[in-house]
N, C-alpha and C positions, 0 to 999 in steps of 0.2 A: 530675691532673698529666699532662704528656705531651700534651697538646692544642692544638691552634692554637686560636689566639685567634678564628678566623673561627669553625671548629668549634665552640666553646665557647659564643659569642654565640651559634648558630645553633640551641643542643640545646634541649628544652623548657623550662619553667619559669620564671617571672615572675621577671622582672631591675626592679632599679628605672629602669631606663631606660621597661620596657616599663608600669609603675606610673605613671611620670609620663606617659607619654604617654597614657595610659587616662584621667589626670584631664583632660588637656585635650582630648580627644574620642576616644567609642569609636567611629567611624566614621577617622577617623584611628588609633589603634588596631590595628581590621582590616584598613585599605592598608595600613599599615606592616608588621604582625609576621603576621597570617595568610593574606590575599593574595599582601603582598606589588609591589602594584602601585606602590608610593611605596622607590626605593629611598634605601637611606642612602649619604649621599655623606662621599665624607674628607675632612678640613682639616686642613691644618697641624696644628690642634691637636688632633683627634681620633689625628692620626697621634702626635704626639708623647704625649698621655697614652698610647694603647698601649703606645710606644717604655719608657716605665717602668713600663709595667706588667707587659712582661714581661723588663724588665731585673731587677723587682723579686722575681718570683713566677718565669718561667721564664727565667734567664737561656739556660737551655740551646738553648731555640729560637729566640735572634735571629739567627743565620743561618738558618734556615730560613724566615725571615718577613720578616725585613729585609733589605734593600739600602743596604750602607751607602757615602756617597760614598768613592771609591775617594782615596787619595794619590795625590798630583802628585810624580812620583820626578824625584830631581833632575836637572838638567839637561833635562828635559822645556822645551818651549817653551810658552810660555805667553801673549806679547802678541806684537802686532807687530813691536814694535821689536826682542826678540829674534831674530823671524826674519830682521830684513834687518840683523843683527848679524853675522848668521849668512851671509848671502845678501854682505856686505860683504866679510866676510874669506874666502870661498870664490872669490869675483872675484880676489881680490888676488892668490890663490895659481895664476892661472891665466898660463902665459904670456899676452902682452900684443900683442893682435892690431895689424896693422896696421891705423892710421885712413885714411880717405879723403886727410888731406892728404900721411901717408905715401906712401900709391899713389900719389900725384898728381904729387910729387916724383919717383918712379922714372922715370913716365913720361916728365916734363920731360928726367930726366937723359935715357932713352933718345933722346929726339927729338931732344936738343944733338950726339947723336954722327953725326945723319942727314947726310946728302950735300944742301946749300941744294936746291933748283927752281931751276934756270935764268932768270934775269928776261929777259920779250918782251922790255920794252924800249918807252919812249912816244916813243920816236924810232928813225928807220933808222940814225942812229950809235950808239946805244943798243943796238938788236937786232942791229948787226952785233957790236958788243964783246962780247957774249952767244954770237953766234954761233961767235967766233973760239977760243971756251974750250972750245967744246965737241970731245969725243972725235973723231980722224980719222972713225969709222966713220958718226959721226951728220953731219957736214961734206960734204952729196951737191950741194952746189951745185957745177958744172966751172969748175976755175979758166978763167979769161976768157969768163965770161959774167956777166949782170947777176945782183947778189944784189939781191933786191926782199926787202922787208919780208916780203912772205909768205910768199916761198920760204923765208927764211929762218927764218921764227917757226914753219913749217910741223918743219924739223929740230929748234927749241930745245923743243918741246912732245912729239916722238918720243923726243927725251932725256930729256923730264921724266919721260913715261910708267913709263920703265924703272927709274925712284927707287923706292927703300923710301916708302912714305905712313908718314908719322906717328900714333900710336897719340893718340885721341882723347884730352884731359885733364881733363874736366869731364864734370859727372853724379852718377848716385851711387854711395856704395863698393861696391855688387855691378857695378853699372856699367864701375867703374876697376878691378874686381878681372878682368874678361873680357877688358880691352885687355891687362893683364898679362898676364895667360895667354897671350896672342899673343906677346910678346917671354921672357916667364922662367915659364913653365907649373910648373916646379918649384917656384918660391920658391909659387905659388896653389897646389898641390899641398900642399905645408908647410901651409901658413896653413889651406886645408882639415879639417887634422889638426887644429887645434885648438880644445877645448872652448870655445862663446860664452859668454860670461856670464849670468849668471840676470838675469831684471827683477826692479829691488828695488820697481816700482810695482805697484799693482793691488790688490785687495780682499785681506783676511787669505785666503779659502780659496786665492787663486789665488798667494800669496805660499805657503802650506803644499803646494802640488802642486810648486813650483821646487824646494822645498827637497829634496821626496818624491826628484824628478828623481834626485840625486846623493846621496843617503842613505835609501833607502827605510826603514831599521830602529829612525829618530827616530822621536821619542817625541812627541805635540804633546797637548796639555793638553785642549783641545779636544775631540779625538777618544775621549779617555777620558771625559770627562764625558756626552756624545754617546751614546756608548754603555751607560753607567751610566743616563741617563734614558728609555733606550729600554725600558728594563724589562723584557725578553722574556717575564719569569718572574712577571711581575702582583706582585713583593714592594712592601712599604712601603720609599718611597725615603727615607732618611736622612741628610741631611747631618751635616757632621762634626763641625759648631757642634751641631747638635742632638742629636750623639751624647755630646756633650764636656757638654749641662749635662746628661742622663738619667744620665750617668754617677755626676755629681757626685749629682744627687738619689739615685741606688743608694746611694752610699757615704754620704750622711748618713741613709739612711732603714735601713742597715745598723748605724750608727754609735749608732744612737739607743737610748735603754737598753730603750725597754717596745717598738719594731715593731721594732728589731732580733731580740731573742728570738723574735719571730714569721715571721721569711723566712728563719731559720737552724735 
């Protein structure tokens, strides 16, 4: 009593395993149990008869031997679709950033409030009308002398100069988001402030780092499994299904009138 199962297998003394393999060669035999150079590998099912045999004879040491799959606690994430369930309704809850056609619209609005450019003018009656609007100070032509097209396109373009230029409106919205900051720095300032949204595309791991982003203390199904198979500790890994029918075999080989009397 009291012995791991490895120990147990490993102390002296002909087990009928080591019987049967003696009849089917004693050269096999000595790889196996006195060398040693032929090791024994687990299966599935080597692992699950241990699993009741020491459900059945020790129950005391299946933690000490086993690793049993761990529970999935609720709310844990579990598929994809939970995560971008998740990745969904955390968007929702995010104020709601300006889009490109937003920006684009400010801009417009801003550029409707600008002072026209001055039109040359495809004609000398055309650029003189042009010319007649413009501010005394830009008007350097002396009254009674000739206004020529160019003298005078030469003043409606030193007036133009002096205009606000209009903020580009086409591009893209980091684009439209730097013209604004030229006319309203505060409203980009603001919008700066605010959290982007997650990508709901991309592979599961790279959906579970988004989420990581803004809840680092979720639980992801995955990770626990991940870490359960990693086995630090060399135990027999047991899943839960496996644990659920060794169990059941405990309780009827418990239950039974002549081997129950014998494990109790």
């Amino acid at each position: 009593e009291g012995v791991p199962n490895e120990v147990y297998h490993a102390a002296n003394g002909i087990s009928s395993t080591q019987v049967k393999d003696a009849r089917v060669s004693l050269m096999y035999f000595n790889a196996r149990h006195v060398e040693k150079t032929i090791v024994k590998e687990r299966s599935p099912v080597l692992d699950m008869g241990n699993l009741v045999h020491a459900l059945a004879l020790q129950p005391e040491n299946l933690e000490a031997e086993f690793s049993v799959e761990p529970e999935i606690p609720e709310g844990a994430f579990t598929t994809t679709a939970t995560l971008r369930e998740f990745i969904d309704a955390h968007n929702a809850s995010l104020p709601a950033l300006l889009s490109a056609d937003d920006i684009k619209a400010l801009l417009e609005e801003y550029n409707a409030t600008l002072p026209s450019q001055m039109p040359l003018g495809a004609s000398v009656d055309e650029t003189y009308a042009s010319y007649e609007q413009l501010p005394e100070e830009f008007q350097r032509i002396e009254n009674g002398t000739k206004h020529t097209a160019t003298a005078m396109k030469a003043c409606i373009k030193e007036y133009n100069v002096t205009l606000p230029a209009p903020v580009k409106t086409s591009g893209s919205r980091d684009a439209l988001l730097e013209q604004l900051a030229i006319i309203n720095p505060d409203l980009v300032a603001q919008e700066a402030q605010k959290s982007s949204p997650l990508k709901v595309s991309g592979t599961k791991a790279d959906l579970i780092q988004a989420v990581k982003s803004v809840n680092p203390a979720v639980v992801f199904a995955d990770e626990l499994l991940d870490a359960w198979r990693e086995n630090t500790e060399g135990k027999v890994l047991v899943t839960r299904q496996q644990l659920s029918t060794a169990l059941n075999i405990q309780k009827a080989l418990l239950e039974h009138p002549t081997a129950g009397k014998l494990l109790t």
